[in-house]
N, C-alpha and C positions, 0 to 999 in steps of 0.2 A: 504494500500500500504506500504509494506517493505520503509524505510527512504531512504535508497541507491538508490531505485527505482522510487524517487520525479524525478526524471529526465525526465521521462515519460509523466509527465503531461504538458496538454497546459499553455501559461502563463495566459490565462483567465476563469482557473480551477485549476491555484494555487494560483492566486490573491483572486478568492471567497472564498478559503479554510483559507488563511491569512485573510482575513476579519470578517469568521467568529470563528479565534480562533483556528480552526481544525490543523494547523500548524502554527509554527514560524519562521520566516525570519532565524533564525538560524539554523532550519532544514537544507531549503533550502540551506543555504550555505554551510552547511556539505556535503549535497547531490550533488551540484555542486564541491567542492571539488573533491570528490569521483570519480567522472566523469573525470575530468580534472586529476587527478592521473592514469587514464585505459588510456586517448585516445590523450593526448598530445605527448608522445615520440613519435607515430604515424601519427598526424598531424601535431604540430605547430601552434594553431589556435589563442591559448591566453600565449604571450613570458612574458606578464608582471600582473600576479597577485598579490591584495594587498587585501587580504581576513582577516588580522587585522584590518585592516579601517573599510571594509564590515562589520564586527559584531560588531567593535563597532557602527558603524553605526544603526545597525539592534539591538544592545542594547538600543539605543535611543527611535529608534521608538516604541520598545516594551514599555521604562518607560510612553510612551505616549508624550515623545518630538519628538519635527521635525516634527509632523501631522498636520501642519496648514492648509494644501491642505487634508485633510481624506474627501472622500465624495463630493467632485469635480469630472470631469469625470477626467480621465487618472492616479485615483489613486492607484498606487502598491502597496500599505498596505507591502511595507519593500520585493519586490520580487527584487532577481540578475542578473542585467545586466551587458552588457560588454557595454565598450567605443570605439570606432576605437581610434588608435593612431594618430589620426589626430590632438584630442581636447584635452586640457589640463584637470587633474582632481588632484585637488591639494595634495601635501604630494606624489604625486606617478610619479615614473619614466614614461617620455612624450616623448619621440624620434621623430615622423613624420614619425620613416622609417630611419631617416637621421644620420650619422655618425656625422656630425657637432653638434648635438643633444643629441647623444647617453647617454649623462649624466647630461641631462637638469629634472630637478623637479620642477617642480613652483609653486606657492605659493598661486595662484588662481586658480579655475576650470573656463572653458569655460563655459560662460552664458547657452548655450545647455543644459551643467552637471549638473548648479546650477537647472534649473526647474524639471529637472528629477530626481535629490536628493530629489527637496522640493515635489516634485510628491510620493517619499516615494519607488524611485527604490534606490537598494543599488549598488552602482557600485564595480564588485569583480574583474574585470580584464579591461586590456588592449587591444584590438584584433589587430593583426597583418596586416600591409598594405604595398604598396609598399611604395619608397620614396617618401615625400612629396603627397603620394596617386596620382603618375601618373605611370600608368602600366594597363595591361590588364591582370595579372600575381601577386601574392601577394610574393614578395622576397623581402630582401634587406640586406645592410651588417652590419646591427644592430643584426639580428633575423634569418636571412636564410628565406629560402623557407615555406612556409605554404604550405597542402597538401588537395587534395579533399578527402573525405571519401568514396565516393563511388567508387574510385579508388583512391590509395594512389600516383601513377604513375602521375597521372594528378596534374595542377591546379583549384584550385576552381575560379579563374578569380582574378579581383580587379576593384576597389579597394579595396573595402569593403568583399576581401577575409576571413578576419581571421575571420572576423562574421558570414557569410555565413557559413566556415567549421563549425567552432563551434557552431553554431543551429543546422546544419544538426548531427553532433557527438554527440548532447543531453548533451556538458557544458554547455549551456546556455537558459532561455527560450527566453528572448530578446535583440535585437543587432543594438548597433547604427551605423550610416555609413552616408554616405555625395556619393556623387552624382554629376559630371561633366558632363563623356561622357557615363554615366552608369553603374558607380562602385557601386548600389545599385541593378543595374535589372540586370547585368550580370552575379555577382556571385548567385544573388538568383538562377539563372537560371542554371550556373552548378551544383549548391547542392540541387538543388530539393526544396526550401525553397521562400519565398514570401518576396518581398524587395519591397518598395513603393520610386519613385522618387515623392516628390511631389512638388504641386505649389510656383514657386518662391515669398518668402515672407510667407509662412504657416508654415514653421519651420524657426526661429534664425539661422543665421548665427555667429552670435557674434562677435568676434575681426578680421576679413579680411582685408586685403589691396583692394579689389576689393568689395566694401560691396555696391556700385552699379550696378552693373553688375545680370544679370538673369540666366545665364548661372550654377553655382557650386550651391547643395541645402544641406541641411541635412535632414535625414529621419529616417523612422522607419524599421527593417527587423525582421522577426520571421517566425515560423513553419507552420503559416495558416494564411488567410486574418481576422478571427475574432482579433487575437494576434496582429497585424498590428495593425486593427483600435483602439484598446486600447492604445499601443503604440503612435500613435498618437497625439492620444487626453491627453496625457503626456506631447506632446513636444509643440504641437499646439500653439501660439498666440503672439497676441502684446510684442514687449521689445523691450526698448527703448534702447539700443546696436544696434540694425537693424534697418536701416532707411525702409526697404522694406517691414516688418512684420503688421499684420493687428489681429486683433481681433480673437478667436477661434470661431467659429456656435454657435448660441444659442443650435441648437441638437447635441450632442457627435455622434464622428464616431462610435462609437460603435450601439448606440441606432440606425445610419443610418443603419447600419449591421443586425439588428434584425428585421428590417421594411423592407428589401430588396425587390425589385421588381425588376422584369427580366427589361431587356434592351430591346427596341423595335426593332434598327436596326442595326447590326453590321457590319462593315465592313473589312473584311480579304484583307489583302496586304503581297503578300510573300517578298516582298523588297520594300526602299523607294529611287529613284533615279537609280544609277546604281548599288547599292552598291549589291556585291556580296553575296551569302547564301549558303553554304553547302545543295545539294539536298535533302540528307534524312531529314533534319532540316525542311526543306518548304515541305517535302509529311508530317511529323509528325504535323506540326501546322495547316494544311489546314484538314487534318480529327481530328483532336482536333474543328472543329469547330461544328463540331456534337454535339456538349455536348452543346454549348451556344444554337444551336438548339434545343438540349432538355431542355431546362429551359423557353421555349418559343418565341427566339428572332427569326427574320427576319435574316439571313446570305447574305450578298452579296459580291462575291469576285471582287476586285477595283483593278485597278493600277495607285500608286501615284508618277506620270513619273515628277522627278526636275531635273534640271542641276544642277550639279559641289555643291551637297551637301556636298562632302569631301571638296573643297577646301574651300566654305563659314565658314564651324564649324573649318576648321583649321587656319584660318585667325582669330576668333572672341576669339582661343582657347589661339594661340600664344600671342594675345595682352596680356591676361589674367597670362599669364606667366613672359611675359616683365615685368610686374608690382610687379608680386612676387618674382621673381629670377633673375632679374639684377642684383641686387646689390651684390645680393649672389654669384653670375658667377665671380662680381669681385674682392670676399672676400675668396671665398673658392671652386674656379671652379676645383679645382684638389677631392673636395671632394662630387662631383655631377654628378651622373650617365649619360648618353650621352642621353639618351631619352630624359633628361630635359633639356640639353644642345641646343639639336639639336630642341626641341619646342621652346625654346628662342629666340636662334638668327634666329629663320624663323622670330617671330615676331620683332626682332630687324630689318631686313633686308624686312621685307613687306613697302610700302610706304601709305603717306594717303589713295589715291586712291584704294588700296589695299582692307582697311579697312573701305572706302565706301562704295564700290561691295560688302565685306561680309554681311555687315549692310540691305543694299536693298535684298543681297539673305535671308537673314534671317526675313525680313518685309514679302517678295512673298511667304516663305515656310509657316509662321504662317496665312498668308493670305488665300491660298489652306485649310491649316487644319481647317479654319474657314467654310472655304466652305461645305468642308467636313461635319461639325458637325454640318449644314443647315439642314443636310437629315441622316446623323447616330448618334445613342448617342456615340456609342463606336469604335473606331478602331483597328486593332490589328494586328501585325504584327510576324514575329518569335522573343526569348526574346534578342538574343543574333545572329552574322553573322553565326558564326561555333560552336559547342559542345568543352567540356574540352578535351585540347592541352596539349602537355608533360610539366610535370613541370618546367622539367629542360630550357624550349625557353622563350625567352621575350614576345614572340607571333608567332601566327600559321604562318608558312612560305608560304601557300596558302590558297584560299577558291574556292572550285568548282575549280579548275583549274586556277584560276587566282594568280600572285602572289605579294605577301603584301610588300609596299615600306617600311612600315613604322609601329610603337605599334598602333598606332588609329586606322590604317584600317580594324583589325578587332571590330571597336568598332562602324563603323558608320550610324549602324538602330540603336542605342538608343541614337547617338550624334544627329541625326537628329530628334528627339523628342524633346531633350533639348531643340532645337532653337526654339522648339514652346510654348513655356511657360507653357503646359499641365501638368498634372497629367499624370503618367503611373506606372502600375502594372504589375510585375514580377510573373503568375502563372506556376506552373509545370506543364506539360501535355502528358508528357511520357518519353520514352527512348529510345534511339537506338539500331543501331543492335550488339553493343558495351556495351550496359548497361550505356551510359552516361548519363543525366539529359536533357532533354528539357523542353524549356519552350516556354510561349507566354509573348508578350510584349502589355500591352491590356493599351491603350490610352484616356481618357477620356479628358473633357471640361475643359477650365484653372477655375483653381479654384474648379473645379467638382470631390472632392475626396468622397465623402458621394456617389453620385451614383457609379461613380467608382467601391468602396470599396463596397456597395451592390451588386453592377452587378458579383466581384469577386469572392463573400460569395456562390452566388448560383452558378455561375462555379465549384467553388472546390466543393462546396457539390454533386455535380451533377457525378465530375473525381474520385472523393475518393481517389487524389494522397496524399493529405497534412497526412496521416494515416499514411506512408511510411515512416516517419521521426518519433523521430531518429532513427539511424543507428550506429551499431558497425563499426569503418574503416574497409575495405575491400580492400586488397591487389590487384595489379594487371598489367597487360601491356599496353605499350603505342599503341591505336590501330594502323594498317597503314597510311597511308599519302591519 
């Protein structure tokens, strides 16, 4: 393979090729380089590169320093990753998104970064998010707008947008992202790429104001569900930062990927609650279920009928805001977008009571999904409410005809997973009559990422979407309304 053309490869056939010599971490960095030179003025996906750190980095690990993890599962043997601009990663400009920020460097990396450094990934960039990562839309006024690749017109979603573009554009092989109301499943889901939200406590949170709470996770996103579960098993385990974190599997995700075995019974739900769907999204995911068909499972299609799932996840969402951005509303609210304004003081202005009702909705909905997973191993639902929305809107102004009060609404089939403490998987499963990206949002048991992540492996092997990626950007129009 031409050296400019490392870009092509998955990250768990350029990890084996670093391992065995065949290439060096500084290849790879040239080759991502190289990439990020064609397809950045195009997208915007990575605003902050620090590819001197990266090779001295990648010089280390060559001299044989920094390999204390070589040979543990989720070891990179020196492959380039990006960071969301969420997490700190020390020596390199850290923003959030947030102009208050804009010029903040610090001095330590996010406990996330440290295990995935000492894991032997080299961090070459920063990927771009919205502010504070709350948006369905990856903008803000540090960085501008990030762009989808498979239309430049569109957004790639958020939050975990600039990750999402940037795998699908072939800068990067793997990309980190964090996970609310679905900023890991929904952008995978515009860019045709696989984003894992997984079980609260399986990935570090690190330094939070809310490091009790279940709700916000960090995860892994890449090209294919085997790159995932490598990824994974990187970030995977106990650390004592996170009071929520528990142990990694004795068996690597990965090793659970090569043993995979079909799912016995799955269950399809074109919506959960009321929440509305774009119609070709639910025809496109409901014959996507042929394919788990063909891998051997039982299909059966369910409807998961709750009350007032919007308003329980926005009540549980706001609280979660009060706690991060009060103080900030009263320090620099002229320098904080209105999205984040207006999720605050809902949760300033909610009462106890309030945030009982959401408490008990959120006990009933995990309680249902238990039921659920009495009689199915997997549930799955469409990955995201609507397909990629003009770049230039905060959020779609309608779904199916109904129309959107607020940025969450169209985020509330993977908010209402959240509230269930599950594992869920972001696969590609086709495209529209627009050429956008769809996906599925395929659900598995808390804690149940090893079947999950097998049940995944043989989905995609089965679609042969994950082959599609990457992509040179592709120019283009914002479809109709």
């Amino acid at each position: 393979m031409v050296a400019t053309e490392l870009f092509r490869l998955t990250a768990c056939e350029a990890v084996e090729r670093l391992r065995k010599g065949d290439i060096s971490p500084l290849e790879l960095i040239d080759a991502a380089e190289a990439r990020m030179s064609v397809v950045e003025p195009e997208i915007n996906a990575l605003p902050t590169p620090c590819l001197d750190r990266a090779r001295e980095h990648a010089q280390r690990i060559m001299a044989g320093k920094d390999c204390e993890a070589k040979g543990e599962p989720g070891w990179l043997a020196g492959l380039p990753v990006a960071i969301k601009d969420l997490a700190d990663v020390a020596g390199v400009r850290s923003t959030y998104g947030s102009p208050i920020f804009a010029d903040h460097v610090p001095d330590v990396s996010h406990p996330l970064v440290q295990r995935i450094e000492r894991n032997g990934g080299i961090v070459i960039a920063k990927s771009n998010t919205p502010e504070f990562g709350a948006g369905g839309s990856t903008f803000n006024e540090v960085f501008g707008k990030t762009r989808n690749p498979w239309n430049t017109s569109l957004t790639p979603a958020g939050s975990t947008g600039g990750g999402a573009a940037a795998l699908a554009a072939g800068e990067i092989w793997l990309a980190h992202g964090s996970d609310h109301g679905g900023s890991l499943r929904r952008p995978a889901t515009y860019c045709s790429v696989v984003g894992l939200r997984p079980s609260p406590g399986r990935v570090t949170r690190g330094v939070v104001n809310t490091m009790f709470s279940p709700l916000s996770v960090q995860g892994p996103m890449a090209r294919n569900v085997p790159d995932v579960a490598l990824f994974l098993d990187t970030m995977a385990g106990f650390c004592p930062a996170d009071p929520m974190t528990f142990d990694a599997p004795a068996t690597s995700f990965s090793a659970a990927v090569q043993m995979a075995g079909a799912p016995r019974r799955v269950a399809f739900a074109e919506t959960i609650g009321q929440s509305p769907v774009d119609r070709e999204t639910r025809d496109i995911c409901r014959a996507a279920m042929k394919v788990f068909e063909a891998t051997g499972a039982e299909v059966e299609e369910i409807s998961i009928d709750f009350p007032n799932v919007e308003d329980t996840f926005l009540a549980l969402r706001s609280q979660q805001f009060v706690i991060d951005r009060e103080l900030q509303l009263q320090s620099h609210g002229n320098q904080i977008k209105p999205d984040i304004i207006w999720n605050t003081e809902l949760g300033l202005k909610q009462s106890t009571s309030d945030l009982a009702a959401a408490e008990r909705g959120r006990a009933a909905l995990y309680a249902r999904f238990m039921d659920l997973f009495a009689t199915y191993d997997l549930i799955v639902t469409p990955g995201a409410n609507t397909p990629a929305f003009d770049v230039d809107l905060r959020h779609p102004v309608a779904i199916d005809g109904i129309k959107l009060e607020h940025y969450m609404a169209a985020s509330t089939l993977t908010a209402a997973v959240t509230m269930c403490a599950s594992p869920a998987l972001s696969l590609p499963c086709g495209f529209d009559q627009f050429g956008r990206p769809i996906g599925l949002q395929v659900v598995g048991r808390p804690r149940g990422e090893a079947s999950l992540l097998a049940a995944g492996a043989l989905y995609e092997a089965e679609c042969g979407l994950s082959t599609q990626v990457p992509i040179d950007p592709r120019s283009g129009t914002v479809p109709p309304l």
